[in-house]
C-alpha positions, 0 to 999 in steps of 0.5 A: 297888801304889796310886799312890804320887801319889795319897793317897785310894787308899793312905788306901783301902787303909789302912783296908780292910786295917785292917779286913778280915782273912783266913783260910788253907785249903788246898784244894788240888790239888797234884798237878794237871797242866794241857795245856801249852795254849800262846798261838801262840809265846809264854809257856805254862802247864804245872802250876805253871810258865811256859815260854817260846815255846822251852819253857823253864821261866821265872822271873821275876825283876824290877822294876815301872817307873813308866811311867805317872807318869814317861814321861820316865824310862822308857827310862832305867830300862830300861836300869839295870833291865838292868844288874841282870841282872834279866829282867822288868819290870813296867809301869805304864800306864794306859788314861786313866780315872784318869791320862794314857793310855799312847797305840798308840805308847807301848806299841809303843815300851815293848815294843820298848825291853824287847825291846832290852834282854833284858827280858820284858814285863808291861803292867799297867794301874793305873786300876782299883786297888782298885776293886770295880767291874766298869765299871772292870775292863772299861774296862781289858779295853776298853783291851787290845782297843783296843791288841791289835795291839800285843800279837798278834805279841809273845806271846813277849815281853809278858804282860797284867797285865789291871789292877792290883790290882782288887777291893780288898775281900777278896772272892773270889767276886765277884773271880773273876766279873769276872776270868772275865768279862775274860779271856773277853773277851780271848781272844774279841778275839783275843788270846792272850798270857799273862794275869795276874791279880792277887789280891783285897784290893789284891792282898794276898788270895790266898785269893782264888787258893785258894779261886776261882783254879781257875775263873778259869783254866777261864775261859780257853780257851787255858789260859794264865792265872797269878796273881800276890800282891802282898805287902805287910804282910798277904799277906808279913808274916812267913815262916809267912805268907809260905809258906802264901800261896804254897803254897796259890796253888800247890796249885791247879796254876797258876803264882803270881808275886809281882808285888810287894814291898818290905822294909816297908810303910805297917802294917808289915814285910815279910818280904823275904828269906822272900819270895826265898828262898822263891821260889828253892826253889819256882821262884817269880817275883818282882817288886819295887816299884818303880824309883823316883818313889814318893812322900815318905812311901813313899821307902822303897819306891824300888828306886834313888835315882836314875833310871839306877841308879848309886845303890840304896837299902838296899831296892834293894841286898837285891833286886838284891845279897842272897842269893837277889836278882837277880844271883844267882838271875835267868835271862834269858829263852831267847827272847833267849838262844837255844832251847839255853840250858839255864840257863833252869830257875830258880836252884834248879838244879830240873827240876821244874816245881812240879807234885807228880808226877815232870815227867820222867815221860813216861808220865805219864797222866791220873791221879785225886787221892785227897788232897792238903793236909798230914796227917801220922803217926809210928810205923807210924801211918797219915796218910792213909786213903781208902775206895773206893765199895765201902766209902762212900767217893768213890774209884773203885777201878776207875780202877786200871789196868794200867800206872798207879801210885800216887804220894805226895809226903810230907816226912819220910825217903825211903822211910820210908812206906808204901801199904796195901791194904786189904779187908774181904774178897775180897784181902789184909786189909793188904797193903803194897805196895813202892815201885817209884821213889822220888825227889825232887820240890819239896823234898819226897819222892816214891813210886811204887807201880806197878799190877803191885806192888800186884796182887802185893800185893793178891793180885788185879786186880779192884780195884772189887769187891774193894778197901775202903781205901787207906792211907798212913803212916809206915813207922817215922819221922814222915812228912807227906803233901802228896798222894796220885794214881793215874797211870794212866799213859796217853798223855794229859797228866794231866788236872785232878782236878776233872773227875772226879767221883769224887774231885773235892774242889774246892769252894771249901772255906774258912773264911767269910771274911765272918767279919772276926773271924777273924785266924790259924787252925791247920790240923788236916785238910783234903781229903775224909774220910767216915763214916756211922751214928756214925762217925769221920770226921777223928781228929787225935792231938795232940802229946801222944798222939804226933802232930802238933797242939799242943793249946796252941792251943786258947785263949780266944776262938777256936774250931774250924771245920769245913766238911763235905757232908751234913745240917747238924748231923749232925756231932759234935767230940768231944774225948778224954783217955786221962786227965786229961780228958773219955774221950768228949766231945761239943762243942756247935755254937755256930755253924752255917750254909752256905759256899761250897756246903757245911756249916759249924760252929763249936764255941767255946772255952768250949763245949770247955772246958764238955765237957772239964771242964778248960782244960789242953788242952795236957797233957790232950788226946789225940784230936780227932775229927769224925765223924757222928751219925745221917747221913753227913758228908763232912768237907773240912776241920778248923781251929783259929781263934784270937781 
């Protein structure tokens, strides 16, 4: 959140938030599981939760405090945030670039009032708020050098919050680059407390997490990084928003926090109550700004009307009392309440810890990912389709081995999925493999097939040489996949997919973000999906030809993009109408060029409806596909963009 004092930064914020508008893609990996590399006695990463220094999942649920422009009232509010049932804080100090420097002492005494009252601690330094510039960051990095006698000791009660909502263009390359090089320094100082890292675009561009937050974890050596949304107009606006925006900052496999929001904000609503209970199903924290002191024309923002609590505001009343607030969704942190308060979890009443695979599987091993983002199928339809490199495609059939098993996590009716084995020759044709566990994971579903299910399937062992395909569909009811994995089940902690070269999809994936026209989109596909020599790599059956994608979206002024690997332009978008419509036609690139390392098109609106014969999309249009011409394509992902 920008001082609330001081003008030139809300008027800042105003007018890039204005201007600037974003793009969701998933790429994801949600299957991912990081080593619990946890900071000596203290927080820890492990997937997409935080553990405590007694390994306790912990979900925060708190309150960010003004310390920095009200000094005075610091030790009052602590107290009233306590009484809340609240067990986190956020605090705002400064390192003297812009406001008075919060002194060695303060901190100390900051730290140590948290501690007495049961709150855990996130120190944030505000100066650096929605600058781009280095220099800034690093006077913030410089700070936390200076003061880090103050944090060594007290990792299992303080998290650095490195500097508030730094980089304030919606830029997340070069949000990434200053943020990898602050936390490098930070650990090399010595210090090994969690680090936050708050999105790009004032904090209101998680993008910036999707599409770069993987490489800015790897930058930390201890592995003990997590990210945080503040969500405001942009980032929080409405459910749909609000959804997408973590659960792409999930996907990567870190822990993500809504280190603020509020019930409205200067360009318009937040969608509060999405934002909690959203959080609450995910075992996501949230934190809410902020106490009190915001300025006139942001009163609405104060959490409380007065300073020790006795009287809160509407805003305050819904984060503290509502459904999903505070008191009834809040777990103070076991490092106060004792190593054997198993009430620690998160509200949800969910062990799991926001990672797709099974967490209370204690075979689980390092594992390769074979898909993950949302595709989805009816019928006996398939929605995933995976080609080994015997058949040209990336997968690695060889890492099939004894113990292992295959895992799915889907959304639709328990067990009504299936996992095909396919060959060319040399096994079964389509050989359907049993479930050997099924259960229930983040709200979703999820299947195992063990390695001995699918040799008694396949009718053979030697996967590598004989294995082409690897599907996964609906076994008679629709069904959505999130992510595909194969757990070889060894004694290692699962590793990050992305170093394995042979499925590693992780590539920055997304939609040019430097495309300001750019405002909502449609996901058709995303993940990793080849073909060669005219051939389909992507096929997405709209609603009309029983799938999942509503063709009314395809409307004047937008366009679909994809972004694929291999020769640019050797790709095709054919549009095809069983009747009513062109049978076979072939969109014309209106748009070419290079993202994030690899290809991207764009195909416009008018140059479907040209190729189409007919703008009545919705009721004449069955297949969409992309594939390629005359050379190879990797397609990573397919979209609708609407004007």
């Amino acid at each position: 959140m920008t001082n609330k004092t001081e003008t030139v930064f809300t008027t800042r914020k105003r007018l890039l938030a204005i201007i600037t508008s974003f793009l969701l893609l998933f790429v994801c990996i949600s299957t991912t599981h990081f080593d619990a590399n946890a900071a000596t006695d203290g927080f820890y990463v492990s997937g997409t939760s935080i553990y405590d220094a007694n390994g306790k999942q912990f979900v925060m649920r708190g309150i960010n405090v003004p310390h920095a422009w009200y000094t005075s009232y610091t030790e009052t509010s602590l107290k009233a945030i306590a009484a809340t049932g609240a067990n986190t804080v956020r605090v705002v100090i400064s390192n003297g670039a812009q406001y008075n420097k919060t002194s060695y002492s303060e901190l100390t005494n900051i730290i140590d009032l948290c501690k007495a009252n049961n709150l855990i601690c996130i120190l944030e330094i505000h100066d650096a708020t929605g600058s781009d510039s280095t220099a800034d960051l690093n006077k913030a990095v410089n700070y936390w050098i200076e003061m880090k006698n103050a944090l060594i000791g007290n990792e299992a009660y303080v998290i650095l919050n490195i500097a508030n909502e730094w980089y304030g263009t919606w830029n997340g390359s070069a949000w990434a680059s200053g943020n990898i090089s602050a936390i490098q320094s930070i650990r090399n100082a010595g210090i090994s407390n969690m680090i936050m890292v708050d999105c790009a675009g004032w904090g209101q561009y998680p993008d910036s997490i999707k599409d770069y937050g993987k490489s800015v974890f790897n930058a930390d050596s201890l592995g003990n990084t997590v990210f945080s949304i503040h969500m405001y107009e942009y980032a929080g606006g409405n459910a749909s928003t609000v959804k997408t925006n973590i659960d792409n900052a999930l996907n990567i496999g870190v822990p993500v926090v809504i280190g603020e929001f509020a019930s409205e904000h200067t360009n318009g609503d937040v969608d509060e109550a999405t934002i909690m209970s959203y959080c609450t199903s995910k075992n996501v924290g949230y934190i809410g700004w902020s106490w009190k002191g915001n300025n006139s024309d942001l009163a609405y923002l104060d959490i409380s009307n007065t300073w020790d609590g006795s009287s809160l505001s509407t805003w305050g009343n819904t984060l503290i009392n509502g459904s999903n607030g505070i008191k009834e969704t809040s777990k103070i942190c076991s490092v106060y309440t004792g190593a054997s308060d198993d009430s620690n979890t998160g509200s949800s009443g969910s062990s799991s810890n926001g990672s797709s695979d099974d967490s209370s599987d204690s075979s689980a091993g390092s594992y390769t990912s074979l898909f993950w983002g949302s595709a989805s199928a009816s019928g006996w339809n398939q929605a995933v389709s995976v080609a080994t490199t015997r058949a040209g495609g990336s997968y690695d059939a060889s890492g099939i081995t004894s113990g292992g098993h295959f895992y799915v996590e889907y959304k639709g009716t328990q067990d009504k999925l299936e996992l095909i084995l396919q060959s060319w020759s040399g096994g079964s044709s389509w050989g359907k493999v049993s479930i050997s566990e099924s259960g229930t994971a983040n709200g979703n579903y999820y299947a195992k097939f063990s390695y001995d299910n699918c040799v008694s399937t396949f009718g053979s062992k030697d996967f590598a040489n004989k294995l082409d395909m690897i599907h996964v569909g609906a076994a008679g009811s629709g069904i959505e996949v999130i992510s595909v994995c194969y757990d070889s089940g060894d004694s290692s902690s699962p590793s990050d997919s992305s170093s394995d070269s042979s499925s590693d999809t992780s590539t920055d994936s997304s939609y040019d973000s430097s495309d300001s026209s750019s405002d909502s989109y449609t996901s058709l596909f995303w993940g990793e999906s080849s073909a060669s020599n005219w051939g389909q790599a992507v096929s997405v059956a709209t609603t009309r030809a029983g799938g999942s994608y509503d063709a009314s979206d395809i409307t004047s002024g937008g366009h679909f993009y994809v972004e694929y690997k291999g020769t640019q332009d050797k790709l095709e978008l054919i549009l095809q109408s069983w009747s009513g419509g062109s049978n076979w036609g072939k969109v014309s690139i209106s748009e070419s060029g290079t993202a994030n390392g690899n290809y991207y098109a764009k195909f416009s609106y008018d140059n479907c409806v040209s190729t189409f014969g007919s703008k009545d999309f919705a009721n004449k249009l069955d297949m969409i596909h992309v594939g390629a011409t005359d050379s190879s394509v990797t397609v990573l992902s397919v979209i609708y963009v609407f004007n």
